[in-house]
PADODO-485047 format. One record per residue: x, y, z of N, C-alpha, C in turn. Coordinates in steps of 0.2 Angstrom, whole numbers, padded with zeros to 4 digits, always signed. Layout:
# residues N
XYZXYZXYZ
...
# end
This chain:
# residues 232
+0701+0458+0364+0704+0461+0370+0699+0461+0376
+0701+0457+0383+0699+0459+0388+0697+0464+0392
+0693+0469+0396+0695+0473+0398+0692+0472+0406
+0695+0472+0412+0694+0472+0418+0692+0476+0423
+0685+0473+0425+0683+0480+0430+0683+0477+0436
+0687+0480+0441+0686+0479+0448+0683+0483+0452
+0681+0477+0455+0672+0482+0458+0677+0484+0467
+0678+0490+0467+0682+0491+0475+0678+0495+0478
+0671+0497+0476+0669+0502+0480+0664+0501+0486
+0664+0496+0489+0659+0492+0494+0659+0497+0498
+0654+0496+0505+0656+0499+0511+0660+0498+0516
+0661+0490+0515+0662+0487+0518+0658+0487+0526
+0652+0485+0524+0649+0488+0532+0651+0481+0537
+0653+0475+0536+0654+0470+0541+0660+0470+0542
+0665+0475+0540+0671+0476+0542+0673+0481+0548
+0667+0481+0553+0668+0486+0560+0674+0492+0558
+0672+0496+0554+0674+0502+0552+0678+0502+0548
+0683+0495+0545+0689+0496+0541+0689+0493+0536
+0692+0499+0530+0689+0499+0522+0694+0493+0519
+0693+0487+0520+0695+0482+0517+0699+0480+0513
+0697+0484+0507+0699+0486+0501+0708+0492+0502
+0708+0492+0507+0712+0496+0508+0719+0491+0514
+0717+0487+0516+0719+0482+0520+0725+0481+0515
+0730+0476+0519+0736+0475+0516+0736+0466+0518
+0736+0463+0511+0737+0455+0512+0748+0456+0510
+0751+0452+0515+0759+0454+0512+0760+0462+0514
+0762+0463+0510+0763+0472+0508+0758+0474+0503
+0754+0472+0501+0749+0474+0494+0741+0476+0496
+0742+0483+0498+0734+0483+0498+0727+0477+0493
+0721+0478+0495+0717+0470+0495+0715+0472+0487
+0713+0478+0485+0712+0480+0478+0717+0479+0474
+0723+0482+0475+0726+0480+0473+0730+0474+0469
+0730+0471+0475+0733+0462+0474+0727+0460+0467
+0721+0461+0467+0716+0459+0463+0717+0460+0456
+0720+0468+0455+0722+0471+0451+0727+0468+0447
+0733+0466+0449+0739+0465+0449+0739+0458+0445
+0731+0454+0448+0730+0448+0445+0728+0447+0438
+0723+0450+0435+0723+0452+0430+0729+0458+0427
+0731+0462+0428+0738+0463+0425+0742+0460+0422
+0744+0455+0425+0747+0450+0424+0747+0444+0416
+0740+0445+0416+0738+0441+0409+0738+0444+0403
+0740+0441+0399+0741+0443+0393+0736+0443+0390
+0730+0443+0390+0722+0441+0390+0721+0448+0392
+0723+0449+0395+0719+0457+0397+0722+0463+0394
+0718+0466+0392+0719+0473+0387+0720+0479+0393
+0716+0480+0397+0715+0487+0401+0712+0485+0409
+0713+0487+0414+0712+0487+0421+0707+0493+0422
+0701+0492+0424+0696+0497+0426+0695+0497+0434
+0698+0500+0437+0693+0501+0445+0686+0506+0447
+0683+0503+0451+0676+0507+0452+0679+0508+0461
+0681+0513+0462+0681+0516+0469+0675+0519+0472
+0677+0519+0478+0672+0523+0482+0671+0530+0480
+0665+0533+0478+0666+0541+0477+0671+0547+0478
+0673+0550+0475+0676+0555+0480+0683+0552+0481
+0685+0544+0481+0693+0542+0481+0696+0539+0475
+0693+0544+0473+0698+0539+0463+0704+0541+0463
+0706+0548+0464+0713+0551+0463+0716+0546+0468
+0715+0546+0474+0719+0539+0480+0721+0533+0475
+0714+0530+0475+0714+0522+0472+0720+0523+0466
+0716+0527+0462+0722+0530+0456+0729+0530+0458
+0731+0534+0462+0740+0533+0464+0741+0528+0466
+0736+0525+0472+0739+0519+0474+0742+0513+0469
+0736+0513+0465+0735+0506+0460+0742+0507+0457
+0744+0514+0452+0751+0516+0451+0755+0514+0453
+0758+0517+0458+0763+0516+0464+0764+0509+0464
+0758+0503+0463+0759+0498+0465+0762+0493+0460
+0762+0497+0453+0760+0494+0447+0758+0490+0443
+0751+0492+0443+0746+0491+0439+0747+0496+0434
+0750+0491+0428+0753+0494+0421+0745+0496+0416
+0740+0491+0419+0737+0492+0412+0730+0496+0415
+0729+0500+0420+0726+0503+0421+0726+0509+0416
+0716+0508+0415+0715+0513+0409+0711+0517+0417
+0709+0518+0419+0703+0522+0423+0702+0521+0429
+0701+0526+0435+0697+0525+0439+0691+0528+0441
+0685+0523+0442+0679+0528+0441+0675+0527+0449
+0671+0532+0449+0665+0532+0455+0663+0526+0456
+0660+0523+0462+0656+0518+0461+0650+0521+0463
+0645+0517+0463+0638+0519+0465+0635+0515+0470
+0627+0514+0472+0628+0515+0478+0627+0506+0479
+0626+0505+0474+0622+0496+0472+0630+0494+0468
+0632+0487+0469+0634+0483+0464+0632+0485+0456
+0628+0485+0456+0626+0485+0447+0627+0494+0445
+0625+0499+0449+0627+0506+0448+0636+0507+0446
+0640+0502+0451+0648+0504+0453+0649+0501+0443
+0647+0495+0443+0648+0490+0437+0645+0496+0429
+0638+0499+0430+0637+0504+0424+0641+0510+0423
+0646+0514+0431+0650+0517+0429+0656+0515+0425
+0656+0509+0428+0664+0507+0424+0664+0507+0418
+0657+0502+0414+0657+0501+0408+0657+0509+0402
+0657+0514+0407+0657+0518+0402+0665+0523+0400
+0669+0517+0404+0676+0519+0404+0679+0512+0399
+0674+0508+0397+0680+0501+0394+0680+0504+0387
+0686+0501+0383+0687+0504+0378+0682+0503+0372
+0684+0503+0367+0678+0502+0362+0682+0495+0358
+0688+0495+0360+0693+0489+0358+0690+0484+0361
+0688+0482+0366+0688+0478+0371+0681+0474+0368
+0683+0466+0367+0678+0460+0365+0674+0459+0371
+0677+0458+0377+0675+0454+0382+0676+0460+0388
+0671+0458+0394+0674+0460+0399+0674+0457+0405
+0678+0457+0409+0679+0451+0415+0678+0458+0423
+0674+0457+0426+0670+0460+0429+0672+0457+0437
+0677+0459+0443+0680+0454+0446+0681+0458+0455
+0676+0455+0460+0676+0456+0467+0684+0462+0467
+0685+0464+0470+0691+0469+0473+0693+0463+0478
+0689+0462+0482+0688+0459+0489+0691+0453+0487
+0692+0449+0482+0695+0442+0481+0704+0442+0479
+0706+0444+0482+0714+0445+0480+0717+0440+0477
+0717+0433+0482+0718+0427+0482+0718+0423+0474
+0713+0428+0471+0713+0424+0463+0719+0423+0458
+0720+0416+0457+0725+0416+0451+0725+0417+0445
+0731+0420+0442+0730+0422+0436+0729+0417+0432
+0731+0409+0434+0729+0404+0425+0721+0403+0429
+0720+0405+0434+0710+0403+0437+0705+0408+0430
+0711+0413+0431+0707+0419+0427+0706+0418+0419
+0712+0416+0418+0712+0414+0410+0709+0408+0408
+0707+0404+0414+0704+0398+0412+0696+0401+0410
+0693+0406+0415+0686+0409+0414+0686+0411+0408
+0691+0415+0406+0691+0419+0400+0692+0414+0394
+0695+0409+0395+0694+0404+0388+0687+0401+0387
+0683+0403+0393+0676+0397+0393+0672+0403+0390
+0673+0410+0393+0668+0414+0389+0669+0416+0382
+0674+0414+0379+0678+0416+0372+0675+0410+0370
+0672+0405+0372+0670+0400+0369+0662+0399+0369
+0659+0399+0375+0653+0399+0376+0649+0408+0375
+0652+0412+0374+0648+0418+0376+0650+0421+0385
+0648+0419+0389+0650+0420+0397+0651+0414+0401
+0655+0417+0404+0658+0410+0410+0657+0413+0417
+0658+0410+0422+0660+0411+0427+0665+0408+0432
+0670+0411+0436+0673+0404+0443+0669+0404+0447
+0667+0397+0450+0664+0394+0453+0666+0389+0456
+0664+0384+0461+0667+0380+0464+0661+0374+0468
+0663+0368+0468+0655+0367+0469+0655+0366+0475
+0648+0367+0477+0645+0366+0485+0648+0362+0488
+0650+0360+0495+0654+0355+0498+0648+0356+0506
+0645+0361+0505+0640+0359+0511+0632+0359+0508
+0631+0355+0512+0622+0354+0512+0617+0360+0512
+0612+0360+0507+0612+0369+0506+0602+0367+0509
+0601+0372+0511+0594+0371+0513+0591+0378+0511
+0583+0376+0508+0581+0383+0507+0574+0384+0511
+0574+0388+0514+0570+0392+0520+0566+0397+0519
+0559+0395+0523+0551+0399+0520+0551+0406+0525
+0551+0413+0525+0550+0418+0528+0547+0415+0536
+0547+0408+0538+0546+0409+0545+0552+0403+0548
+0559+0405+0543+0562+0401+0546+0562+0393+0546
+0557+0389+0543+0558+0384+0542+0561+0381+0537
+0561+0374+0535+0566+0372+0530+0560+0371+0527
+0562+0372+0517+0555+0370+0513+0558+0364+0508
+0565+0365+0508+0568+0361+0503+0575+0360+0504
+0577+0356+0501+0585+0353+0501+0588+0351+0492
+0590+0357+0491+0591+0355+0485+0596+0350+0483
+0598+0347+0480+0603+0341+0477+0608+0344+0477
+0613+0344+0481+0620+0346+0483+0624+0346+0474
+0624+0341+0471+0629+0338+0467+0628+0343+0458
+0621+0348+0461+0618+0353+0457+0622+0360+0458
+0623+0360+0464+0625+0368+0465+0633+0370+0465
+0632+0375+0463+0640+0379+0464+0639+0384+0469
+0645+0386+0473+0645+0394+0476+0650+0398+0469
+0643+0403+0468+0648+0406+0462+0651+0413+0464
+0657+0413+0461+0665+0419+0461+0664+0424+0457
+0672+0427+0458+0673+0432+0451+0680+0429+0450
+0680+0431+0443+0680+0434+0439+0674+0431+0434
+0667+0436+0431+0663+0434+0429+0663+0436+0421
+0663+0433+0415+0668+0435+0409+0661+0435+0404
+0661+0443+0402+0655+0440+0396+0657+0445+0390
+0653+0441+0384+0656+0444+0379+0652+0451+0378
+0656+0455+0379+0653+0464+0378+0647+0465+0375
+0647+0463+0369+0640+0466+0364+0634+0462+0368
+0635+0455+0372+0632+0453+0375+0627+0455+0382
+0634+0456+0384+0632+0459+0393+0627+0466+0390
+0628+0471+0386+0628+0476+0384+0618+0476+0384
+0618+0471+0378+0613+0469+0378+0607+0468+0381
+0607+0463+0385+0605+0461+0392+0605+0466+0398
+0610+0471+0395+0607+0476+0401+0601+0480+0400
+0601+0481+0392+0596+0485+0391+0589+0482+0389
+0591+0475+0389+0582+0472+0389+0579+0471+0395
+0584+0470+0403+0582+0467+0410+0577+0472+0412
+0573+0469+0417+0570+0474+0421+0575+0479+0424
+0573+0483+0424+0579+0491+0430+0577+0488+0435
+0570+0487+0438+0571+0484+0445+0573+0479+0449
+0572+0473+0443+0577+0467+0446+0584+0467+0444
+0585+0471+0441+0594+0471+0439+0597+0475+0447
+0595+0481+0449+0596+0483+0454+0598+0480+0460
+0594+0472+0459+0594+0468+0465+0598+0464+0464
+0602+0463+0459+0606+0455+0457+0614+0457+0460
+0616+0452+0463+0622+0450+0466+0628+0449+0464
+0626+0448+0456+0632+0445+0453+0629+0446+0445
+0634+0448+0441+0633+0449+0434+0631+0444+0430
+0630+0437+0433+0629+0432+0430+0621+0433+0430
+0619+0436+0433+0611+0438+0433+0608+0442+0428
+0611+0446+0427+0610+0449+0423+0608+0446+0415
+0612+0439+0414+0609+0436+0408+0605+0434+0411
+0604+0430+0414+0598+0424+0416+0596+0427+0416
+0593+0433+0417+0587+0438+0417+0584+0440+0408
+0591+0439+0409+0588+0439+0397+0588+0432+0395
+0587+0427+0398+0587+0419+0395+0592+0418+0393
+0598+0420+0394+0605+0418+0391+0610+0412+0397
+0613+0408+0393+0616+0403+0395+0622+0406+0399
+0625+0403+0405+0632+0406+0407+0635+0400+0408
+0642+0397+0407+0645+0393+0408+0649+0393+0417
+0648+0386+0418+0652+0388+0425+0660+0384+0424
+0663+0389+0426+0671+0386+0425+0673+0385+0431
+0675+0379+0436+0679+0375+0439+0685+0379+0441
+0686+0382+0445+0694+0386+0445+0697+0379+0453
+0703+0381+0453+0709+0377+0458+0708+0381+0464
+0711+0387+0463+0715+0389+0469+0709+0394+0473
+0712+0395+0479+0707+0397+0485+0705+0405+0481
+0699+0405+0481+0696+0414+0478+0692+0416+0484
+0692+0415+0492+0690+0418+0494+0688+0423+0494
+0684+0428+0498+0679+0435+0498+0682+0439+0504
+0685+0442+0506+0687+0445+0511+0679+0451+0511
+0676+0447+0518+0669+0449+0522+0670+0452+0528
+0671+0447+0533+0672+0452+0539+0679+0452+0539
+0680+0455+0549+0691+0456+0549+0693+0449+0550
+0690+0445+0551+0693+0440+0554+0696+0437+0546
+0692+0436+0541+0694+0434+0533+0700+0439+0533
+0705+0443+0536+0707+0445+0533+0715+0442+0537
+0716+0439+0540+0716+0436+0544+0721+0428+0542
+0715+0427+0539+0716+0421+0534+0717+0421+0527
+0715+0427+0524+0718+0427+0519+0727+0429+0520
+0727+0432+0525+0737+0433+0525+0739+0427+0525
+0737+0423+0531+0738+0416+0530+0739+0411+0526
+0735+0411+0520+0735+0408+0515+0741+0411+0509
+0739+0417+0510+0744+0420+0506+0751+0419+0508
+0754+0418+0513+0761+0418+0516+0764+0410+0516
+0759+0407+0515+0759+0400+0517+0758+0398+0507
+0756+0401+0504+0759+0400+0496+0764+0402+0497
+0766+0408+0498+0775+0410+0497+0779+0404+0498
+0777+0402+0504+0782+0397+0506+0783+0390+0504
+0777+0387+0500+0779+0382+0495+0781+0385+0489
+0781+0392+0487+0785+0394+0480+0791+0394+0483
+0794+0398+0488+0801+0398+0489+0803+0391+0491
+0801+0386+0493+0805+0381+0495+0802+0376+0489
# end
C-alpha cells in the first residue's frame, strides 16, 4: 500500500500575500486538485496532508467537502520542508509499503504520471518525476561568475511526486546528518545523503509548481485548455 503526503503548508512567501494553496485552478482549491490526483489511484492506500499550523480543521473540511475519499489525516506542518514531511510520517499507517511524498503546489500532476513513479519505485526501491533540462544550466562561484556548464543531456529538473519504499526513507532518515537533512529541497536528498540510488522517471504531462501569482494564471490556463481537448 501506498500512502500520500501532501506537503501544503508553505508560506507562500512570493505569492504577495495569497496562500496559494488555497487558490482555485477551475473550481478546486490548489491543494486540493493535488489530492484528488492521488485519490484517484488505485495504488494509493491513504491521503496525508501537512497544513499550515493552526489550519488542519479548515484544510480537513475543505479536502472533505471536495472529496478526498482517502484522506487518513491532517497534520501541522513545520517550519522547514523536511519538519512538515516528519510530522506527516508519523500519521502513515503501519500498512503502508511505500510512500509517495507530493508538492501541494503541483495540481497539474496526472494520475498515470503518478502511477508510472510508483511503478519505478516498487521496482528500484525510489523513484522520482522529473523531466529533462531543455535549458543550458550554468553553475556560478559566490562572485557571480560562471565556473561551469554542466552537460545539459546529464540533467533533470526534479518534481513530485517523490516514491520511496518506507522501511527505506525511514532509515536514511535516521542515518543523515540533522543538519544537512534540514537543508535539503526535495526528499530525493535524503537518500543521496545515505548512498542510496533513486531512479528518475520521465513523466508526460505539464507538473508545474505554482511559485508566484502570475503561475497561477497559467496554470487555469493549462487546465482549461485540457478540458477542452477532453470535451471535444
Amino acid at each position: 500500500m501506498v500512502s500520500a503526503i501532501i506537503l501544503a503548508a508553505g508560506f507562500s512567501s512570493r505569492m504577495n500575500g495569497v496562500n496559494k494553496q488555497l487558490e482555485k485552478i477551475g473550481d478546486t482549491p490548489v491543494f486540493v486538485m493535488s489530492a484528488l490526483k492521488f485519490d484517484r489511484s488505485e495504488k494509493i492506500g491513504e491521503v496525508i496532508i501537512a497544513a499550515p499550523d493552526g489550519d488542519e480543521a479548515r484544510y480537513e473540511k475543505i479536502a472533505r467537502n471536495f472529496g478526498v475519499t482517502k484522506l487518513a489525516a491532517v497534520v501541522a506542518g513545520g517550519e522547514t520542508r523536511m519538519q512538515s514531511v516528519r510530522n506527516a510520517l508519523e500519521a502513515v499507517s503501519a500498512k503502508a509499503d511505500y510512500i509517495a511524498v507530493h508538492d501541494g503546489a503541483r495540481p497539474l500532476i496526472e494520475t498515470s504520471d503518478i502511477e508510472k513513479v510508483i511503478a519505478d519505485a516498487e521496482k528500484f526501491n525510489a523513484a522520482i518525476a522529473a523531466v529533462p533540462a531543455v535549458d543550458t544550466i550554468k553553475a556560478v562561484g559566490g562572485n557571480g561568475f560562471i565556473e561551469s556548464t554542466p552537460p545539459r543531456d546529464t540533467l533533470y529538473y526534479a518534481q513530485t511526486p517523490q516514491v520511496f519504499q518506507k522501511k527505506l526513507y525511514l532509515s536514511c532518515l535516521e542515518k543523515a546528518d540533522k543538519t544537512a537533512l534540514e537543508n535539503v529541497t526535495d526528499d530525493s536528498s535524503v537518500l543521496e545523503l545515505c548512498g542510496e540510488y533513486v531512479k528518475i522517471t520521465e513523466i508526460s504531462g505539464c507538473n508545474m509548481k505554482i511559485t508566484r501569482a502570475e503561475d497561477l494564471t497559467a496554470a487555469e490556463a493549462i487546465y482549461r485548455n485540457k478540458r477542452t481537448i477532453i470535451a471535444v
